[in-house]
Legacy VTK file of the C-alpha trace (Angstrom):
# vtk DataFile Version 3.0
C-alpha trace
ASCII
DATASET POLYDATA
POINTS 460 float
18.141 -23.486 5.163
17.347 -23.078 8.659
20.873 -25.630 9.951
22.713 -23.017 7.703
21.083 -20.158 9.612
21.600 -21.347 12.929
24.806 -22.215 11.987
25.726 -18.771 10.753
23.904 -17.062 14.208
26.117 -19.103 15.809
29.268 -17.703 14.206
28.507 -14.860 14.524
27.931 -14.972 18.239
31.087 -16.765 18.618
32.971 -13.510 16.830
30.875 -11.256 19.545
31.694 -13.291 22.724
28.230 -13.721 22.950
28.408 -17.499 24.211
30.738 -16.666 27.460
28.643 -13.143 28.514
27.375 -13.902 31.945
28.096 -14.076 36.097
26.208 -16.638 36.743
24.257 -19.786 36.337
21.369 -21.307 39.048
19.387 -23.628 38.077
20.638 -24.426 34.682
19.417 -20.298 33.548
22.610 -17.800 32.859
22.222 -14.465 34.685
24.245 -10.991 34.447
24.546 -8.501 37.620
22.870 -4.853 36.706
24.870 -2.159 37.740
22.389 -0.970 40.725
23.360 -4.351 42.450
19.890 -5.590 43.074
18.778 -6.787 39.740
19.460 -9.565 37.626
18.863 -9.990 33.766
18.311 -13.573 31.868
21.474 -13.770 29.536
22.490 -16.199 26.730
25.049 -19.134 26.576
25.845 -21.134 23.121
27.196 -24.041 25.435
23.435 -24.053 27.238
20.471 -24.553 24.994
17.119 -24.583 26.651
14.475 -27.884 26.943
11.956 -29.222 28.496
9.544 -26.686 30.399
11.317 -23.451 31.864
10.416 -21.488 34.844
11.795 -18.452 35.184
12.087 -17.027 38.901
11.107 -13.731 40.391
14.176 -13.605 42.360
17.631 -15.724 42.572
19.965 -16.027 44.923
23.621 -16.351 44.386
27.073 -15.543 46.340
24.924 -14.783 48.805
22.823 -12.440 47.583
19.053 -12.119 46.213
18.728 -10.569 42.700
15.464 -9.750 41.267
14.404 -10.974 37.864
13.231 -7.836 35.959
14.720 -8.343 32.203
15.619 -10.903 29.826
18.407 -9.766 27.588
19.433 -9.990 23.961
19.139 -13.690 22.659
18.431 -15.366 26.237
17.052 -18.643 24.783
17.512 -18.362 21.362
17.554 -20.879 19.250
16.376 -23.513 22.115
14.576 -25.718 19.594
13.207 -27.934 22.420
11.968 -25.607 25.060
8.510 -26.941 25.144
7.177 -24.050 27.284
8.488 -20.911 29.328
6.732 -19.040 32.421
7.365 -15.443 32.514
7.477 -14.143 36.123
5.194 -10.766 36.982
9.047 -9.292 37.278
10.088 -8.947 34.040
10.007 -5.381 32.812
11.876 -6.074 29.248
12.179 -8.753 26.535
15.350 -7.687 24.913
16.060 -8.242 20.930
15.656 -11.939 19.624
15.180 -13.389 23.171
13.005 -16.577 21.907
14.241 -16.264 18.265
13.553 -19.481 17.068
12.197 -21.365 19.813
9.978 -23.994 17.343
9.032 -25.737 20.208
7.231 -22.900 22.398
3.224 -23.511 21.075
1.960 -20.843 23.707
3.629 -17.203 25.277
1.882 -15.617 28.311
3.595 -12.725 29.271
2.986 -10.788 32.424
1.098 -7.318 33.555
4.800 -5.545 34.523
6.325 -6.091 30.356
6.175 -3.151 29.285
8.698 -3.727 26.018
9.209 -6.138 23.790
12.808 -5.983 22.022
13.253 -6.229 18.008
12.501 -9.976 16.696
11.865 -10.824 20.247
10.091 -14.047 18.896
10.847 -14.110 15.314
10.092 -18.282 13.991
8.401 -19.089 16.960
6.836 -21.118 14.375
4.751 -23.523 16.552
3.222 -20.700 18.836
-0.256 -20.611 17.759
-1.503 -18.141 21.184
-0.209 -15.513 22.606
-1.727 -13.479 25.647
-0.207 -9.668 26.206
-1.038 -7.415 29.056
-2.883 -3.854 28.208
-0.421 -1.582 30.233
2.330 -2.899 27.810
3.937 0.035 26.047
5.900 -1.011 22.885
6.502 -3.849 20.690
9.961 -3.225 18.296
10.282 -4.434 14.567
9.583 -7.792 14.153
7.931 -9.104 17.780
5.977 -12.027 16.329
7.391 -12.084 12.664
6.733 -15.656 11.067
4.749 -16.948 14.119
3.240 -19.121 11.454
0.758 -21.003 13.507
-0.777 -17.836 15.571
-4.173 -17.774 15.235
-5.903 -14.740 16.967
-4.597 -11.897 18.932
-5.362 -8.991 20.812
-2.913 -6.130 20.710
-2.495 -3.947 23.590
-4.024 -1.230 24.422
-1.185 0.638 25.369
0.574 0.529 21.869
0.139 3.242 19.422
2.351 1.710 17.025
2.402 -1.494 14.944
5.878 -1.132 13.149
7.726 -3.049 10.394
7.208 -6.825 10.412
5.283 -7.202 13.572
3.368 -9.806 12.147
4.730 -10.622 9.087
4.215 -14.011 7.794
1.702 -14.999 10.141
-0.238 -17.247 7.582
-2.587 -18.544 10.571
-3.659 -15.318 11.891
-7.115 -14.621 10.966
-8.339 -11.821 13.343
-6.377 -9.413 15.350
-7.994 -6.445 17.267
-6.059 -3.121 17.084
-6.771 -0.826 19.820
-8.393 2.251 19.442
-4.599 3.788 20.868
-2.860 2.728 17.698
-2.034 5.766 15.572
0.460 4.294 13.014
0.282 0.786 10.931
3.871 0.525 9.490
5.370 -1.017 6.693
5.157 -5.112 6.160
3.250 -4.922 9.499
0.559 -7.774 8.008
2.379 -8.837 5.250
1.367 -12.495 3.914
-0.547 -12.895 7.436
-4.482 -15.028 6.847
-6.425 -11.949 8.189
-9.870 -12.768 6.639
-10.944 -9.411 7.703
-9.392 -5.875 10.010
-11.021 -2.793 11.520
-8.727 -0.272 11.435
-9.177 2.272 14.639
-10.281 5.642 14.159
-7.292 7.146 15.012
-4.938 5.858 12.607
-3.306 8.686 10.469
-0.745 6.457 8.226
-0.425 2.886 7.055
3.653 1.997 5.783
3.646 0.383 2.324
2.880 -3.309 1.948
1.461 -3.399 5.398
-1.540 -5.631 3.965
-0.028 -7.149 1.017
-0.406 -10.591 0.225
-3.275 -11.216 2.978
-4.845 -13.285 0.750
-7.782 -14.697 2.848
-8.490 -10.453 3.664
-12.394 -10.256 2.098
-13.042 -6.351 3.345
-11.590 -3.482 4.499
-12.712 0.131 5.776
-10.328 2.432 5.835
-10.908 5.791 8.575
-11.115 9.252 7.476
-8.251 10.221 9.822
-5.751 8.411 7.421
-3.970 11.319 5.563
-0.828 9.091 4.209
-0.920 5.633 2.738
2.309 3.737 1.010
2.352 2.254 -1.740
1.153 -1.600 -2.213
-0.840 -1.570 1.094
-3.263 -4.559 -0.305
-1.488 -5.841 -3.451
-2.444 -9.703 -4.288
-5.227 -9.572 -1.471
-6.928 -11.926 -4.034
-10.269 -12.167 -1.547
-10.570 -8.352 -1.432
-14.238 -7.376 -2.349
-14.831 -4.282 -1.030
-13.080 -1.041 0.064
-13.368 2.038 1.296
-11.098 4.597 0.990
-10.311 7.418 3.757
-11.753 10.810 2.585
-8.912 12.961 2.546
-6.354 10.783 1.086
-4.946 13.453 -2.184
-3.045 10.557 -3.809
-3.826 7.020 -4.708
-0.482 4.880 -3.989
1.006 2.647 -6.646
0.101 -0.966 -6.792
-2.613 -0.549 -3.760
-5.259 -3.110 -5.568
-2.845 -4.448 -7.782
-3.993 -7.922 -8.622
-6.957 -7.697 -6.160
-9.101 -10.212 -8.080
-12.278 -10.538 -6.714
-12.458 -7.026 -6.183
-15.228 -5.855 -8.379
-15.992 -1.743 -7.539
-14.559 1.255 -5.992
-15.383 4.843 -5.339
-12.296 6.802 -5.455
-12.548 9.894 -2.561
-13.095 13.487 -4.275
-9.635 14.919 -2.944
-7.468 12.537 -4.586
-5.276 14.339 -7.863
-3.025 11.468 -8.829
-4.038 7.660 -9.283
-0.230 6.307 -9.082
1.159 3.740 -11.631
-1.155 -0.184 -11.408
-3.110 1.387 -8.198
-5.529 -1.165 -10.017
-3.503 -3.338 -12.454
-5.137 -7.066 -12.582
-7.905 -6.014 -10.968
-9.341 -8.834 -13.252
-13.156 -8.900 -12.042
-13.567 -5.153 -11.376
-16.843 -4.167 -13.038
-16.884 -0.475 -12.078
-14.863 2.716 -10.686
-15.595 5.970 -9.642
-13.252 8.888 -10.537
-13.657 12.092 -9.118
-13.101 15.421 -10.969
-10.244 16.140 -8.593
-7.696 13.510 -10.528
-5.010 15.333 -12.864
-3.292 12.664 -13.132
-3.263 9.306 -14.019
0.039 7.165 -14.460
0.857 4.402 -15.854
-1.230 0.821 -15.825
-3.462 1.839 -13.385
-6.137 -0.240 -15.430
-3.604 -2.771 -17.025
-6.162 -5.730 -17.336
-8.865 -4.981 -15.981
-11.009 -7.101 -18.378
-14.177 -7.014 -16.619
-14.196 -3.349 -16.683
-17.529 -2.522 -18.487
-17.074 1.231 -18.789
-14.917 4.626 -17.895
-15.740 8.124 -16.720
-13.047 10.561 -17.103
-13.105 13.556 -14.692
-12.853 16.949 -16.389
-10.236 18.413 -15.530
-7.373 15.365 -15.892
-4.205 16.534 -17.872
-1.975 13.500 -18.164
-2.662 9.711 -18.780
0.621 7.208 -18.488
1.923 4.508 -20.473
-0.892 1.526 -20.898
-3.744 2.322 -18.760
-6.790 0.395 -19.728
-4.686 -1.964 -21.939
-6.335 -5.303 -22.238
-9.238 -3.957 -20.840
-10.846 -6.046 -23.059
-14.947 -5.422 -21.743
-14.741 -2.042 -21.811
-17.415 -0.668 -24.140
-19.540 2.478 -24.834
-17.632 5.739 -25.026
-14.844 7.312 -23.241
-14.479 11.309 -23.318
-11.102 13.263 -23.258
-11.417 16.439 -22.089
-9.745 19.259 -23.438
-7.434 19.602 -20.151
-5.303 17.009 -21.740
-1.416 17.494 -21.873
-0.316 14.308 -22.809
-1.447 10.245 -23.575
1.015 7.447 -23.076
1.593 4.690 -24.869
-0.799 2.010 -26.001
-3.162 3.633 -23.629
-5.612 1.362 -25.362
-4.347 -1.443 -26.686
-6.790 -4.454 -27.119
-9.752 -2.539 -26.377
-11.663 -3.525 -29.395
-15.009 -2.926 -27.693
-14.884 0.515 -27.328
-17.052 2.383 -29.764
-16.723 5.714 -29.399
-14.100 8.507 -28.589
-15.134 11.718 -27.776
-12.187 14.283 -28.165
-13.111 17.611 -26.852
-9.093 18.658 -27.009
-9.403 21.583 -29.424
-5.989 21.362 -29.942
-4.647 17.672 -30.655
-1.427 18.718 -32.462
-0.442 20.156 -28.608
-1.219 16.838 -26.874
1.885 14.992 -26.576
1.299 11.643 -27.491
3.152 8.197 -26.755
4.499 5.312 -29.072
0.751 3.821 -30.419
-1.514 5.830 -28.236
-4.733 4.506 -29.778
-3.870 1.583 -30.879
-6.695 -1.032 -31.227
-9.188 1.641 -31.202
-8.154 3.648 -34.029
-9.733 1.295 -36.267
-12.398 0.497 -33.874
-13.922 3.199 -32.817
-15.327 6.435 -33.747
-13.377 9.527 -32.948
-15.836 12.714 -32.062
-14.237 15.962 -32.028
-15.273 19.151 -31.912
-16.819 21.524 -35.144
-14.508 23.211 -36.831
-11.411 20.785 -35.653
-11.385 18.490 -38.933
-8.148 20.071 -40.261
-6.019 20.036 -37.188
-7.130 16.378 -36.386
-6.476 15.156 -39.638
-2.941 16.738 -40.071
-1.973 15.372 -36.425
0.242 12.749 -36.085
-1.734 9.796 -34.699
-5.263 11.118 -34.086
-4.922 11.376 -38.177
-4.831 7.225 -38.429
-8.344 6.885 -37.038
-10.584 5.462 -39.796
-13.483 6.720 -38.360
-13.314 10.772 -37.627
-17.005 12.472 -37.475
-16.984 15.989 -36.392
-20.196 16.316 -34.591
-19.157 18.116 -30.860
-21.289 21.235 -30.362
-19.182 23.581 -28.578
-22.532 25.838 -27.425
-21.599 28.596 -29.103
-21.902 30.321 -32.201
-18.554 29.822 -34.403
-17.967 32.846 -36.480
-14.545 33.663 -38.887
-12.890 36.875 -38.142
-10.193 38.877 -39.962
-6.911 39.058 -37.193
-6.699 42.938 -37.889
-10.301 43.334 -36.171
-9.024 42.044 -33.040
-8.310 42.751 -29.577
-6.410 41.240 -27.170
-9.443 39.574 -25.061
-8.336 35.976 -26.564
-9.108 33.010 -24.736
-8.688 29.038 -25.067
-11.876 26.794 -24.974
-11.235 26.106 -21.925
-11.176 29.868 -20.021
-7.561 30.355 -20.367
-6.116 33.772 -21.503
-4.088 34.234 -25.007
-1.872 36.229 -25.027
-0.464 35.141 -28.885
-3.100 34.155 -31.057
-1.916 31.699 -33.857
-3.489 30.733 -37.897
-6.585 28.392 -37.668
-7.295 27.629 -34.431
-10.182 27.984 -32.445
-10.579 30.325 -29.432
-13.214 32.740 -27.673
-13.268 36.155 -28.475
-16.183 38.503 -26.812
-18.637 35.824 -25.981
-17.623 33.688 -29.680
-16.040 30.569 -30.698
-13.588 32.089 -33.513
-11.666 30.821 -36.024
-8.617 33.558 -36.550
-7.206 33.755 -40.177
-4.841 36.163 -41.950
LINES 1 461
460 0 1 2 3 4 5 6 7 8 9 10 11 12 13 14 15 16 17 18 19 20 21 22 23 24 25 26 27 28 29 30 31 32 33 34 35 36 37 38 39 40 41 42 43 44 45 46 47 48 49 50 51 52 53 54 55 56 57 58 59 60 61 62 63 64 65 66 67 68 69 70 71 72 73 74 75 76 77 78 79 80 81 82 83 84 85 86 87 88 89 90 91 92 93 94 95 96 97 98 99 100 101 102 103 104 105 106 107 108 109 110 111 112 113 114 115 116 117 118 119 120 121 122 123 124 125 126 127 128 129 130 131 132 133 134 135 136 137 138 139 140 141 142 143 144 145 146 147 148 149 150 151 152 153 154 155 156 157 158 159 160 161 162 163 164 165 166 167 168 169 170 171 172 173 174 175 176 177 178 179 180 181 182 183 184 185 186 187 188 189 190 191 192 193 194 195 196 197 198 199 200 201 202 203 204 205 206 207 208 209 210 211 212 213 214 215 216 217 218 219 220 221 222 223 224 225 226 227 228 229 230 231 232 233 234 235 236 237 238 239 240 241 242 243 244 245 246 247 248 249 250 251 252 253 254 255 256 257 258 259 260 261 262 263 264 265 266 267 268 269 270 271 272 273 274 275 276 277 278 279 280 281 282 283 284 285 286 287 288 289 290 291 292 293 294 295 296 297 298 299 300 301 302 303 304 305 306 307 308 309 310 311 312 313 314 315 316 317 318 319 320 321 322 323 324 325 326 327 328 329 330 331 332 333 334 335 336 337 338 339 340 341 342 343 344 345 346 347 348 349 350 351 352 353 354 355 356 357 358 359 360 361 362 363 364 365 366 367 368 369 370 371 372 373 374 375 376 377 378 379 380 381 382 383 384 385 386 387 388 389 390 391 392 393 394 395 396 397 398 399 400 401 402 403 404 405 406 407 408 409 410 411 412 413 414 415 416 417 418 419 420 421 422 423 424 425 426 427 428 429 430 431 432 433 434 435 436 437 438 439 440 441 442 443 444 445 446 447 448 449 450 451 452 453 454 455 456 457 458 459
């Protein structure tokens, strides 16, 4: 794969005129004039691979004039297989795009104080570089610097970056510590991805973190996330299988999809009080997770965000949650006790909670069920399993509704606190109100509501 991929770079440099783009050559290194007449850039040649050990100059002379060093341009020494080693004058402003893309034989990079950029996939498959040493007053690093620099082992990031974008380090399956600066603002996307972190402080400052930016780290044991951090993508630490703990930033309104998926040693979490939507398998696999917290603030819940988590032991619902997705705790197998549905519920997906034979009890507080929209086999598993508690004076509406009718078990023992009286509709007013404080404005035949203080039951 990688003679076909050289192969095709070099086609495709060919088509570009790539291979013949220079003035100059001294001292086996190609060189192009800048247009202010004193400067000099590093250039590439197909005809010239690098070898050996390579010293770049501060200066060369040629035609009779002195040049100075001060960039390396696009592709330089690309591809030079068996460039052993490379010395980066204190010249060099800028390493342009791909410069040392796939120099295997480079095992160490130094680069000087005056860098101050570092072009996109500037050393993409360096793949024997295992240290690399970067100077604090450098200013940016594009997509891809170090991407599958599979052999780097530690590194220090400058202080002068405040970004880590896209694929910086991706693939770094060596790299077991970094140290982010407390200047970075921004993780993006695939920054980490598949890199051997075994653990990361993220700085203080750090407001967002791109999607899969952590994923597949799976030597990553902890993580603590700053309160700063208003926006996380989705899949930030899916199949971190050595992930035991986490903390989540406090303001964080929305749990991304897939962020713990298949975190397997993971075994708690406290979910921040702001947060209204857990997004679909924000927990799926989570195979030895014992216990969550959910805060009152979620609404929503989509789908799988439990999917098999079979060492889940029990389940809090917050109060006020309205929606619950396709499959959420199916084959959550462990989970026992009782699980309450309050009666903010809209709608349950499908086999919500399938194969969760140890669950005992169901307590229903929806006054309504025949207005809950349910999906294909809500309950099953349970239906036969457990008990279903609903509220007094429900027994009718329960029975007659499709699904919550097939429960063998139905005991109608939830004390609503107040006194349940029958009323004739032509004694009424219009102060009508659900269970759950919201106003009526059309009251219907057999259902329950408050009226002045009262649980009633209206009939005609």
């Amino acid at each position: 794969m990688k003679m076909k991929k050289k192969l095709l770079i070099i086609f495709l440099l060919l088509l570009t005129g790539k291979c013949i783009a220079y003035d100059f050559t001294v001292n086996g290194i190609n060189y192009n004039k800048q247009s202010n007449g004193t400067s000099a850039t590093v250039t590439f040649n197909i005809a010239q691979l690098y070898s050996g050990d390579v010293v770049i100059p501060e200066t060369v002379a040629y035609d009779g004039k002195t040049y100075t060093v001060d960039s390396i341009g696009e592709s330089a020494f690309s591809m030079s297989t068996k460039m052993t080693s490379v010395k980066i004058p204190n010249t060099i402003k800028v390493i342009g795009k791909e410069a040392f893309y796939l120099c295997e034989g480079l095992t160490s990079i130094e680069i000087p104080n005056s860098v101050k950029y570092i072009g996109f996939l500037a050393f993409d498959s360096c793949t024997n570089v295992a240290t690399v040493k970067m100077p604090d007053s450098m200013e940016y690093m594009d997509i891809g610097a170090f991407q599958c620099c599979f052999k780097l082992q530690a590194l220090t990031i400058p202080k002068g970056i405040t970004s880590i974008l896209s694929h910086e380090f991706w693939g770094c399956e060596c790299l077991k510590q970094v140290e982010i600066p407390e200047s970075v603002t921004q993780i993006c996307e695939y920054a980490f991805e598949g890199s051997g972190l075994t653990s990361v402080t993220i700085p203080k400052k750090v407001r967002s973190i791109g999607r899969l930016a952590f994923e597949s780290c799976a030597d990553l044991e902890a993580v603590v996330l700053p309160d700063t951090l208003d926006y996380m993508g989705n899949t930030i630490f899916q199949e971190c299988f050595s992930l035991k703990t986490a903390v989540l930033p406090k303001n964080i309104t929305v749990l991304p999809a897939w962020t713990f998926c298949h975190c397997t040693s993971l075994t708690s979490l406290e979910i921040p009080d702001k947060v209204a939507k857990i997004e679909d398998s924000a927990l799926d696999s989570c195979i030895n997770l014992t216990s969550v917290t959910i805060p009152n603030s979620v609404k929503e819940m989509e789908d799988s965000v439990f999917f098999c988590c079979r060492s889940l032991t029990s389940l809090g619902l917050p109060n006020a949650l309205q929606t619950i997705g396709n499959y959420v705790w199916d084959s959550c197998e462990a989970l026992g006790g009782a699980v309450t549905l309050p009666n903010t519920l809209t709608a349950i997906g499908d086999n919500v909670f399938n194969k969760c034979a140890s669950l005992k009890d169901i307590y229903s507080y929806i006054t309504d069920p025949a207005s809950v929209k349910l999906g294909a086999d809500a309950f099953h598993t349970v239906k036969s399993a457990s008990v279903l508690h609903i509220p007094n004076g429900t027994a009718n509406q329960y029975k007659t509704a499709d699904q919550w009718k097939d429960f063998a078990k139905i005991s109608e023992d939830i004390s609503t606190g107040l006194r349940q009286t029958a009323i004739d509709q032509q004694e009424t007013d219009d102060s009508y109100y659900s269970l759950d404080g919201m106003h009526i404005n059309r009251i219907e035949k057999d259902r329950l509501y408050i009226h002045k203080g009262k649980v009633v039951s209206v009939h005609k």
